[in-house]
C-alpha positions, -999 to 999 in steps of 0.1 A, spaced: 791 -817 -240 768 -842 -223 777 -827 -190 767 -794 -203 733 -804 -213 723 -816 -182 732 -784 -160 706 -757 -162 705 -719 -153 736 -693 -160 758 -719 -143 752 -747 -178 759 -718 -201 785 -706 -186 805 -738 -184 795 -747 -219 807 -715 -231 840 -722 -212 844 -756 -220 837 -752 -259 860 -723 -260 890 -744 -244 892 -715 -210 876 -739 -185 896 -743 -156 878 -765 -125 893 -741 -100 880 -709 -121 847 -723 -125 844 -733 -85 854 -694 -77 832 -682 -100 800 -704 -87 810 -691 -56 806 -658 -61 776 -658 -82 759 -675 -56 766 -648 -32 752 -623 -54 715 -635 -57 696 -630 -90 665 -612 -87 640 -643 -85 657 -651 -59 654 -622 -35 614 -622 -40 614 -658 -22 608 -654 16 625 -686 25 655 -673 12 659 -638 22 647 -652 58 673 -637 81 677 -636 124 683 -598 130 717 -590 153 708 -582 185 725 -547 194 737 -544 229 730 -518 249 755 -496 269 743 -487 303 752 -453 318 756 -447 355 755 -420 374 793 -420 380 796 -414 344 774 -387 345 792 -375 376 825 -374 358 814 -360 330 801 -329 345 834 -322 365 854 -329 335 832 -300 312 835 -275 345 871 -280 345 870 -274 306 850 -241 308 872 -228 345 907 -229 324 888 -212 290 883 -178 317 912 -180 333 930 -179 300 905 -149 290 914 -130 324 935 -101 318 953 -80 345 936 -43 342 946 -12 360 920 4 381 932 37 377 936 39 343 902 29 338 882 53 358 908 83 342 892 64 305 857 67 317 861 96 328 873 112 297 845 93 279 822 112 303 834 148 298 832 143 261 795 131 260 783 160 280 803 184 261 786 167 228 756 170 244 756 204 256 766 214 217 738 198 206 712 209 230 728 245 221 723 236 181 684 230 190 678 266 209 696 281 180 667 263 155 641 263 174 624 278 205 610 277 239 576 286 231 549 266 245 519 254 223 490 270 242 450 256 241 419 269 242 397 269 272 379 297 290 362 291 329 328 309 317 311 299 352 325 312 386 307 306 421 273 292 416 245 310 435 219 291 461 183 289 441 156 311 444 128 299 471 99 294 453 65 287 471 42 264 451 11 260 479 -13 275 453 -3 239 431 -23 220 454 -56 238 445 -47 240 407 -77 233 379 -60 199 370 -59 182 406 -97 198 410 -108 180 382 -100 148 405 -118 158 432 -149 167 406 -151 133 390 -144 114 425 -113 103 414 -91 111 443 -98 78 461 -89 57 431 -58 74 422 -48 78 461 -49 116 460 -43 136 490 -51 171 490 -21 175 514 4 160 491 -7 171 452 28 181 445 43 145 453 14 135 431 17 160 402 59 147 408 47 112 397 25 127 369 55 144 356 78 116 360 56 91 341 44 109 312 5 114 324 7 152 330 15 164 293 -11 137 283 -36 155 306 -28 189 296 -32 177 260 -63 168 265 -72 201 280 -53 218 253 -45 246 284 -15 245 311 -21 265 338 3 294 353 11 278 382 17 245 367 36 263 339 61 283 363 66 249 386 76 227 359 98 256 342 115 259 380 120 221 384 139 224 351 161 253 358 171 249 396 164 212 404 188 193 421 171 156 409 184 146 379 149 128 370 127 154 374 146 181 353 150 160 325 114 151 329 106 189 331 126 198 300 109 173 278 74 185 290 78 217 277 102 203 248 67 187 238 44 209 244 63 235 220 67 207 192 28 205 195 27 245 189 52 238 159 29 217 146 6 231 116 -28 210 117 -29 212 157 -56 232 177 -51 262 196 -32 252 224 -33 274 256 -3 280 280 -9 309 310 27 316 313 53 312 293 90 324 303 106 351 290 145 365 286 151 378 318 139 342 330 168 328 311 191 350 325 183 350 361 192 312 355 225 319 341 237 343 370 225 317 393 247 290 379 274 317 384 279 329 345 296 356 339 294 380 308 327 391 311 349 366 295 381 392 301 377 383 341 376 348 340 404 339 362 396 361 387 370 333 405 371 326 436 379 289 443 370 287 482 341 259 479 353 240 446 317 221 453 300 251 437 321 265 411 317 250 376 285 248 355 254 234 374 241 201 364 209 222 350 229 238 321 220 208 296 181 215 301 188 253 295 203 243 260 178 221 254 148 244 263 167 276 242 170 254 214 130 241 216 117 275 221 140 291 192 116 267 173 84 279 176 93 319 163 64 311 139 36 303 166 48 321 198 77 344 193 95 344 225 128 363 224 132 399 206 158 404 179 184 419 208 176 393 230 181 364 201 214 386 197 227 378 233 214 343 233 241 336 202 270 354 220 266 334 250 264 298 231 295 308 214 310 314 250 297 283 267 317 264 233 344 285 250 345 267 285 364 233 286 341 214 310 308 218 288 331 200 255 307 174 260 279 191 252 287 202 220 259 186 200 236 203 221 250 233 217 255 230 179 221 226 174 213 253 199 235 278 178 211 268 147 180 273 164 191 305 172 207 315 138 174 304 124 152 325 148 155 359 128 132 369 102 150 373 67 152 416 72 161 412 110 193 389 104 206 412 78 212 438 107 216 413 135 245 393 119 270 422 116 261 431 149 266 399 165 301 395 147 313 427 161 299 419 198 316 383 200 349 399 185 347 421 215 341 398 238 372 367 233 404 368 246 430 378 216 447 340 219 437 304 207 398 315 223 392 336 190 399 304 161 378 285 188 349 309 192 347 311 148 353 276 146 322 266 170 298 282 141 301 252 122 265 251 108 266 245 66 237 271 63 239 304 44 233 322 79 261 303 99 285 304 67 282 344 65 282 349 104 312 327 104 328 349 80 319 378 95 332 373 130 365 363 117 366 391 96 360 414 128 387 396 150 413 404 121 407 437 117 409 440 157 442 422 160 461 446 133 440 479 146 422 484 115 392 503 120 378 507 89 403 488 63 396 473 22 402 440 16 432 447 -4 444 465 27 446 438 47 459 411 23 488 436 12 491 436 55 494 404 59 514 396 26 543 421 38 548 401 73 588 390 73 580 353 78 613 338 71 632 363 97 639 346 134 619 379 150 595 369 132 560 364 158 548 327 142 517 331 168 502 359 159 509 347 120 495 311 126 463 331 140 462 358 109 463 324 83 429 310 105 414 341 107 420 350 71 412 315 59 378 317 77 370 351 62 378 344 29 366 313 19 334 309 45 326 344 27 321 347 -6 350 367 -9 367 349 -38 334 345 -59 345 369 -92 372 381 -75 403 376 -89 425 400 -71 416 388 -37 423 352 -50 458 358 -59 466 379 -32 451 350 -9 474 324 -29 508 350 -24 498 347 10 499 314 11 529 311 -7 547 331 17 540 313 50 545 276 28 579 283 13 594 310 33 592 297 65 629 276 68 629 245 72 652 243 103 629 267 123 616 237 146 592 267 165 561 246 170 539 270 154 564 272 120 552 234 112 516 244 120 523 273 97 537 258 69 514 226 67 481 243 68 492 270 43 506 241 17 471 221 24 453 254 11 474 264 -14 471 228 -31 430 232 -25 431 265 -41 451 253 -70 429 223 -79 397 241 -76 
């Protein structure tokens, strides 16, 4: 008991409890102490001393390069007897009699199949639009401007003594009225004057219609561009111009750049210098000087109601020609001005006329949706001429002359769509033609007939038209006519 007392820690109470319980055994307790000691308590494994250890060194293993060496051999070796093991004997023969076989089968699959699509579909080609409305351009006219030198405007330098400061020659006042031009300082002077003289009038117009340099016809063009916005304007002062061209001046330029009025002949050019065939380069500042003096009907009527007549069919044909696509804009806004050129009672008469003319005039193809589709304008006028030329193609493709509205639907609406003789083209260009007539027109306003007729139409050439013909024009067909019959339904 006294022994017990004096040992401390788990060690004292465990021998105490062993010795007061009779168990202790000397050889028990030593094991016991032993392995208790090896497991540490957990005071213990905080204290640095004790848990102060010399790491093992680890040895390292060096690799040669005879190692290496042997290694590689021994996984070539590995990989040599895996392929020879794979390696079959194959007969030659046999094979190319299997490929062969393989071969004969493919193209007689193939030649089934390509048989399958001729039966579904077609060979016909999707055309485009495009008319060549200028042929051989012509040399421009020689003009002689010698009377320029001894106009009113350079005179008024020689007046005033101004010729030495502005380095005026009276030999050279063409070069100089050039750099006028050029910079602006000739319409100011002639502002000033509120007067352009003939000769300066008919020199500027000529630089514009038959000049080869690029900066002087633009420069041209916007001199008289601004002169008739001055005209145009209300609160200006009489404003005097000598000469001022006329139609026949418009188309003596046009023949000159080799138009042709004809659009029926238009591959019968002759392409032996392809330098001069095309449009000339002076075709944008005929637009633009159309469209500027279409503006001015109010102050200086230039054009009569026949002549306005023949500008609008020849618009519509340059829309026509391929190379001028580029001048749309332009030309839209030249086919406005001209629209907008008739008085109220004169467009009345004009506009059927027109219609007819241009529905004469196109090619009976992909031309005629492209020459109503260029009359794009939102305007009462362009909406009804649109209509109205549309309307006149129609009746010219089925050889109506004179026909009701009913007529023509019930026309249209008997066409066998879904049978393979069945002429898609000519039904693709009915659907246009119709759509542009009806609904540009105010054929459908209180009309109910016409609408429902219009909607059977549409019907037909949506649902009838199988959908295994592959024709390229059957898509076209069906797609455009299910586009209008779901706008017709939701308005």
């Amino acid at each position: 008991l006294a022994l017990s007392l004096r040992l401390s820690g788990n060690t004292g109470r465990i021998l105490h409890r062993q010795f007061s319980t009779g168990n202790f055994s000397p050889t028990s307790s030593l094991r016991r102490r032993k392995t208790s000691m090896s497991s540490r308590l957990d005071f213990e494994l905080d204290d640095p001393l004790v848990n102060t250890h010399v790491p093992a060194k680890r040895r390292k293993k060096v690799i040669g390069l005879d190692d290496l060496l042997a290694d590689h051999y021994k996984e070539e070796g590995k990989r040599i007897e895996v392929k020879s093991k794979r390696k079959k004997p194959q007969n030659n023969d046999s094979s190319d009699d299997e490929d062969n076989t393989k071969e004969a089968h493919l193209s007689t699959a193939l030649d089934r199949y390509h048989k399958q699509m001729q039966d579904m579909g077609s060979d016909d080609e999707v055309t485009n639009w495009g008319l060549r409305v200028f042929g051989t351009q012509k040399n421009p006219p020689d003009s002689d401007f010698s009377e320029l030198r001894s106009c009113e405007l350079l005179q008024s330098f020689y007046d005033n003594n101004l010729d030495s400061l502005v380095g005026l020659n009276r030999e050279e006042g063409d070069a100089f009225l050039e750099g006028l031009l050029v910079n602006g300082w000739l319409l100011k002077l002639v502002t000033t004057q509120n007067h352009v003289e003939a000769v300066v009038a008919k020199w500027t117009f000529n630089l514009m219609m038959f000049s080869s340099r690029g900066q002087l016809r633009t420069r041209a063009c916007s001199f008289w561009c601004d002169i008739f916005s001055l005209e145009n304007e209300d609160d200006t002062s009489y404003f005097k111009i000598d000469w001022v061209p006329n139609y026949s001046e418009l188309r003596r330029a046009l023949d000159i750049y080799g138009y042709t009025h004809d659009l029926s002949s238009n591959s019968t050019f002759s392409c032996a210098d392809s330098q001069h065939v095309g449009p000339s380069q002076n075709i944008r500042t005929w637009i633009k000087f159309v469209t500027a003096s279409c503006q001015v009907r109010s102050k200086r009527p230039m054009f009569s109601s026949a002549e306005a007549e023949e500008l609008i069919e020849v618009i519509v044909s340059l829309f026509l020609d391929r190379q001028l696509e580029g001048l749309s804009a332009s030309l839209y806004k030249c086919m406005l001005a001209t629209i907008s050129y008739f008085t109220d009672e004169e467009w009345n008469i004009s506009c059927e006329k027109v219609a007819k003319s241009i529905a004469n005039r196109v090619p009976r193809d992909l031309n005629c949706l492209r020459a109503v589709e260029c009359i794009s304008g939102v305007d009462p006028r362009s909406k009804s001429l649109r209509s109205k030329v549309a309307y006149q193609i129609l009746t010219a493709y089925l050889d109506f002359q004179i026909a009701s509205d009913e007529e023509i639907l019930n026309t249209l609406i008997s066409i066998k769509v879904d049978e393979r003789s069945c002429d898609l083209f000519k039904v693709y260009i009915y659907l246009i033609l119709t759509e542009n007539w009806l609904l540009w027109g105010s054929k459908l306003d209180d009309k109910p007939v016409i609408c429902e007729m219009w909607r059977v139409l549409l019907r037909n050439c949506s649902c009838l038209i199988p959908s295994t013909d592959l024709r390229s024009y059957a898509l076209k067909i069906r797609d455009r006519a299910s586009y209008l019959l779901h706008c017709s339904s939701i308005n």
